[in-house]
C-alpha positions, -999 to 999 in steps of 0.1 A, spaced: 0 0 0 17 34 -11 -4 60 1 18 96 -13 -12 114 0 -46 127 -13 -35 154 -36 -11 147 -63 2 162 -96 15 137 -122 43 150 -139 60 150 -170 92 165 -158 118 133 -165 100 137 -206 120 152 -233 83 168 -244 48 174 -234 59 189 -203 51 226 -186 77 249 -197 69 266 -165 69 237 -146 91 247 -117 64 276 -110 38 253 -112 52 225 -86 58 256 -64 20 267 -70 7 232 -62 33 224 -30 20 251 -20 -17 240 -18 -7 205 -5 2 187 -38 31 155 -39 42 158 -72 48 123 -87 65 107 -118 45 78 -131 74 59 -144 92 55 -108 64 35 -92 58 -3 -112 17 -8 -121 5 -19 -85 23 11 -71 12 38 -92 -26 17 -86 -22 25 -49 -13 59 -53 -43 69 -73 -66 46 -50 -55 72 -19 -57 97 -40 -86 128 -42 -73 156 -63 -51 145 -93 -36 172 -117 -19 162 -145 -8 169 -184 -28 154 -213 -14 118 -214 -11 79 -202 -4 94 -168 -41 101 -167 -53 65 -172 -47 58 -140 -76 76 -128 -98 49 -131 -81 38 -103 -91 65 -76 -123 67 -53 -156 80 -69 -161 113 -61 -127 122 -66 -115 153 -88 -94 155 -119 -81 185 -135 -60 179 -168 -43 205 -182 -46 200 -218 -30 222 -251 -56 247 -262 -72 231 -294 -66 251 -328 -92 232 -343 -122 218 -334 -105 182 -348 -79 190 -317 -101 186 -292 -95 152 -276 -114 147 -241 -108 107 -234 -103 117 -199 -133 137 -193 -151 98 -209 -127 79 -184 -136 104 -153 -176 105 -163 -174 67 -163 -163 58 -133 -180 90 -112 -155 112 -105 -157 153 -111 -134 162 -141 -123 197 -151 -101 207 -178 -77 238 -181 -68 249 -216 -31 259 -221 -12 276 -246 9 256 -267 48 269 -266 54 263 -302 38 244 -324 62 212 -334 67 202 -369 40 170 -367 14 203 -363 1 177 -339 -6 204 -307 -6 171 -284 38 165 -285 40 203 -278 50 218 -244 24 241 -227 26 268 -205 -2 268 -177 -17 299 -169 -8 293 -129 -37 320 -120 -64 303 -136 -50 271 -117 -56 287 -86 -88 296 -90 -95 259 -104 -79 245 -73 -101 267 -49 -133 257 -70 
């Protein structure tokens, strides 16, 4: 049983993309409201299950790190932090499906996408999170 708390933020710092570019700020903005932050890939599957099952706040990037939600209490909260889409064929919500199906509350913040990467695909680009909006999503 690894129990890392009840509010964590999955990050993608140890990626070589689709990370924060501001991502120091932002661990300082969610440390500061009681957030563990927490790399996926250093727990093995039954781990990272046991962290999301004592988990009830998870913010996270766009991602696999996110399929791990289905393992945390109903009732729970997500907030991903997803590229803002360009086009309406950018949208992708799979984790606002995922949260809706097994009961937990789901919001999503829109970021702006550093630079848009060669594949014109907005989902391999970093992001920078508006950290003020955040705030006010955390409080809400």
């Amino acid at each position: 049983n690894l129990n890392l708390g009840e509010k964590i933020y999955i990050s993608r710092k140890k990626a070589a993309r689709r990370k924060p570019i501001n991502e120091s700020e932002l661990e300082g903005l969610l440390m500061g409201n009681g957030y563990k932050t927490v790399c996926m890939e250093d727990y093995d599957f039954f781990e990272q299950i046991s962290i999301m099952r004592n988990a009830r706040v998870v913010v996270g990037l766009h991602g696999a790190g996110l399929a791990n939600i289905q393992f945390m209490p109903k009732d729970s909260t997500v907030i991903e932090l997803s590229p803002k889409p360009v086009k309406r064929k950018d949208l992708r919500i799979p984790f606002w499906r995922l949260a809706g199906i097994c009961r937990l509350k789901y919001a999503i913040q829109f970021c702006d996408v550093a630079k848009i990467p060669a594949s014109r695909d907005i989902y391999e680009a970093n992001i920078m999170v508006d950290l003020e909006r955040l705030a006010k999503n955390l409080e809400n």
